[in-house]
C-alpha angles and dihedrals in degrees: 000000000000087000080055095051097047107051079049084055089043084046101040086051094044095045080047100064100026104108100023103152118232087247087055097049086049094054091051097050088051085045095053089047097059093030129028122189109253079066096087130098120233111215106208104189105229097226144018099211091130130038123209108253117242114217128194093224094054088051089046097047092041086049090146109220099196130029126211151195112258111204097281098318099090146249129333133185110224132168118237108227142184122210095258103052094035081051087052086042098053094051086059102050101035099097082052107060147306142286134237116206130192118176115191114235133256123293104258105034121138101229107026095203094131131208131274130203131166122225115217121179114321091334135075120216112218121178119192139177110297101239092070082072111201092018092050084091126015144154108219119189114251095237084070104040082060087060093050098052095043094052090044113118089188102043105064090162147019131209109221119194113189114201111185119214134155131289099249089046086054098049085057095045088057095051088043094069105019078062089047091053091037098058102037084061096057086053099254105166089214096057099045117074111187123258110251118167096212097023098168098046113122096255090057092106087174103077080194095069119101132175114207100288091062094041089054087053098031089114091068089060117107079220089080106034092065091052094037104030096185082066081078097082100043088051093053093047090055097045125192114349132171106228107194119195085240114086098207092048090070099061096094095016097082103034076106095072120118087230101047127114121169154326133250127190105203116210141195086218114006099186084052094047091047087058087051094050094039089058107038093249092105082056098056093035106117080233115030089043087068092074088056076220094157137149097043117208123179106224100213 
């Protein structure tokens, strides 16, 4: 039985990093530069008192239709989507839990690290760097956030990640960061961390300093719950996640959730992005390389 588990673990890593692309080994490289992994923050829930639902209809609407290769980490079932049915999507699913959204950055750009937000409701939570003042923190309704994307030259795609958890965990989720972005706005000192690109690097002497990643999963640090109790039940519903400084490190990173429930990869035009997966080309694409998505396969 070990000899069998282990030529599964020998076939599993193999498969893995099969068709990395030259582009993808590249990212990861720069990735593990700027951000090794023993430069990620493991969020343990303190209690279990909750367990995230499990409903028939958000298993049924997250029904993933390809699987894919992620970097060396393994497979993962997503579901290909285009604007228009993940909007529709989205409507259905809103009172059942919340996304989390990473879209790769532009072509060109000197650290792909890519950004994270979480969608929560009918708003989307985005937190960027301070000195951009009013637009540091925002929640942005969802309906705008479509337009952007569609009229965005440089974001041909988006990574959705949908986590169910309960109503009344989702009601204090939604306080939780309409209030964060409430009172950073008025200026509290306890409710405005400041705004750091690589926060939990070494040299990161402040522990209360978050990029957009933490900030998307700031809700899961005990730093909070104590200040904001009703946090307690979201956290046990989500259970233990790794949250890296890296966005795009956490594609694949927190599929292990308890509350997790599927992938989608939105794109401008899905028929032509399966091609590209299917390929390679989406692999060795500047941008589509950032997701590590390789080996297509269709799940019929």
């Amino acid at each position: 039985m070990r000899s069998l588990i282990l030529l599964t673990f020998i076939f599993v890593s193999a498969r893995a990093e099969a068709a990395l692309s030259e582009c993808q080994l590249r990212i990861m490289k720069v990735m593990g530069r700027i951000s090794p992994a023993d430069e990620a923050k493991r969020f343990v829930p303190g209690s279990v008192n909750s367990v995230a639902p499990e409903r028939p209809e958000v298993a049924s609407l997250l029904k993933p239709n390809a699987e894919v290769m992620v970097a060396k980490h393994g497979a993962l079932k997503i579901q290909v989507s285009g604007p228009v049915p993940f909007a529709t999507l989205h409507q259905k699913l809103k009172t059942k839990g919340f996304w989390m959204i990473t879209n790769p950055s532009p072509a060109g750009q000197r650290l792909v690290t890519g950004h994270a937000s979480i969608i929560i409701g009918d708003a989307l939570f985005n937190r960027l760097s301070d000195d951009l003042g009013p637009e540091a923190m925002c929640s942005i309704p969802v309906k705008d956030v479509a337009a952007l994307f569609m009229n965005s030259s440089e974001t041909p795609f988006l990574v959705a990640q949908f986590y169910e958890v309960s109503e009344s965990s989702l009601a204090a989720l939604s306080k939780f960061f309409h209030d964060r972005t409430w009172h950073y706005h008025e200026g509290l000192a306890k409710w405005r961390p400041r705004y750091e690109r690589l926060p939990l690097s070494p040299e990161m002497k402040d522990v209360d300093c978050e990029n957009c990643s933490l900030f998307s999963w700031s809700f899961l640090n005990p730093r909070w719950s104590i200040q904001v109790p009703e946090l307690g039940d979201v956290q046990s519903e989500v259970g233990e996640v790794v949250v890296d400084q890296i966005p795009l490190q956490q594609i694949f990173n927190n599929s292990g959730s308890r509350a997790y429930r599927g992938t989608v990869l939105v794109a401008k035009n899905p028929a032509d992005t399966e091609k590209l997966l299917e390929d390679g080309s989406f692999a060795s694409d500047p941008v589509g390389a950032q997701t590590f998505f390789h080996d297509f396969k269709k799940i019929r």
